[in-house]
C-alpha positions, 0 to 999 in steps of 0.5 A: 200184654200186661195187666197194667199195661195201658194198651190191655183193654178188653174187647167184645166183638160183635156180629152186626147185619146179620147173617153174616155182615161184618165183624166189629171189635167193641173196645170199652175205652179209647186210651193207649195206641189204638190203632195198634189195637185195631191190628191186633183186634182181628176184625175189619172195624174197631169201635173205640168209646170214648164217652157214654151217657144218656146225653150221647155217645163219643166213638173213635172208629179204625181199620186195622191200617188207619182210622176211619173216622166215622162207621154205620157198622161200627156204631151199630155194634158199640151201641148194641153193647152200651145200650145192653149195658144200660150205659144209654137210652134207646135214643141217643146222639153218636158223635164220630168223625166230627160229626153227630148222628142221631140213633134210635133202638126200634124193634131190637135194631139200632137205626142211624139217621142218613137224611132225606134222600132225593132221587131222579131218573138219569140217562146213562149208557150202561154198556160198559158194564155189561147191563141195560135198562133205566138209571137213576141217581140217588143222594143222602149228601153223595149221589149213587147211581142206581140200577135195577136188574131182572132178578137175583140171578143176575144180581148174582152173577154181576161181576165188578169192573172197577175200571168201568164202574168209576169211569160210568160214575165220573160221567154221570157225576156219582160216586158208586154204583147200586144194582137191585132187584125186588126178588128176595129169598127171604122176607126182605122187600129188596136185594142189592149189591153195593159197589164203590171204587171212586169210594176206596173198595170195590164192594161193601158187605153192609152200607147204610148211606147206600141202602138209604140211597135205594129206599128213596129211588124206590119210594120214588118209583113207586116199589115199597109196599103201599103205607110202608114206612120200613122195609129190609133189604138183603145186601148180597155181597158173595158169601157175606150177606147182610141184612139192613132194615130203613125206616122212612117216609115216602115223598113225591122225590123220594124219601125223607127222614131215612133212618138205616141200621140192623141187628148187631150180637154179641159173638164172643169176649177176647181181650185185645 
């Protein structure tokens, strides 16, 4: 493209949960055809900014095939580069997909509010996907079903059924399906897979809403550390790990006030 072309923007693209996450190309303003920039951007998510101060942030998010409207990693990554560029404070409100989302900088990684989030125990017969034991349900605004497994072997070998798992989430009237362990390799507090067929993919890589929806069945059973108001969670889709950390307070049904979010680095500078 020509320099003076409106279309010639220049994008920086970032890294965000860590190890390896997902990829998110930052575009600095959100003018010409973005979503023939996002299919040139060569990453899954593209960021585009339409506004930034210090009174708030306005963001357009798309795939390379559609606009997504709204996008946890992809925030994450455009507030990581205003907030490097002293665009914003640590503070600050993102609007997205005709919605407003209060973000805070805290410990080096930016946080998204997710809600309060309620959990309960649920009957659910878990055979057609191969797995037993006890069920919950857990909702930020969409409920998930939630299953613990042994350990990280399972969690591991866990294949997905599509079919099986959106025909147990129509049952038990959820939306996906979360499986955890409290095994970790690292220092996390938990290890989980997040699946969603009924959500439009079969498995996410890092999702906020669903980490959100785990910490309050956790601090409803009773397995965060005690006085624990944070805890990180390893998000372990096959051969792209995440890292996600929730900020929380534990109540008697589950937590309330959950913020989720993680790192996000600047992995090199292209011009889209």
């Amino acid at each position: 493209m020509s320099a003076d072309d409106p279309n010639s923007r220049t994008a920086h693209s970032y890294r965000v949960f860590l190890p390896v996450g997902k990829t998110v190309a930052v575009f600095t303003h959100a003018q010409g055809d973005l979503q023939t920039l996002a299919g040139q951007a060569d990453a899954p998510l593209s960021a585009f900014i339409e506004a930034a101060d210090f009174s708030g942030v306005s963001l357009r998010i798309f795939t390379p095939t559609r606009e997504k409207g709204e996008s946890d990693s992809a925030a994450v990554a455009a507030l990581a580069h205003l907030f490097s560029a002293g665009q914003i404070a640590d503070v600050t409100e993102v609007q997205m997909g005709g919605k407003s989302v209060g973000a805070q900088l805290c410990g080096g990684e930016w946080l998204l509010l997710q809600g309060d989030v309620t959990a309960a125990q649920l009957e659910a017969d878990l055979s057609p996907i191969g797995l037993s034991g006890t069920a919950w349900t857990a909702s930020a605004g969409r409920a998930n079903l939630v299953v613990q497994v042994p350990d990280l072997a399972t969690l591991d070998a866990f294949t997905p059924d599509n079919a099986a798992i959106s025909d147990l989430n129509r049952a038990t009237d959820t939306t996906g399906l979360i499986l955890y362990t409290l095994a970790a390799e690292g220092r996390e507090d938990v290890s989980f897979r997040a699946f969603g067929p009924l959500k439009g993919f079969s498995e996410d890589a890092a999702s906020s809403n669903m980490f959100a929806c785990l910490t309050g069945v956790l601090a409803a059973r009773g397995q965060v550390p005690a006085g624990a108001e944070t805890i990180r969670g390893a998000q372990r889709q096959p051969g792209q790990f995440a890292r996600l950390t929730a900020q929380f307070v534990p109540t008697g049904a589950g937590a309330g006030g959950v913020w989720v979010g993680g790192k996000a680095e600047l992995t090199e500078l292209a011009s889209a």
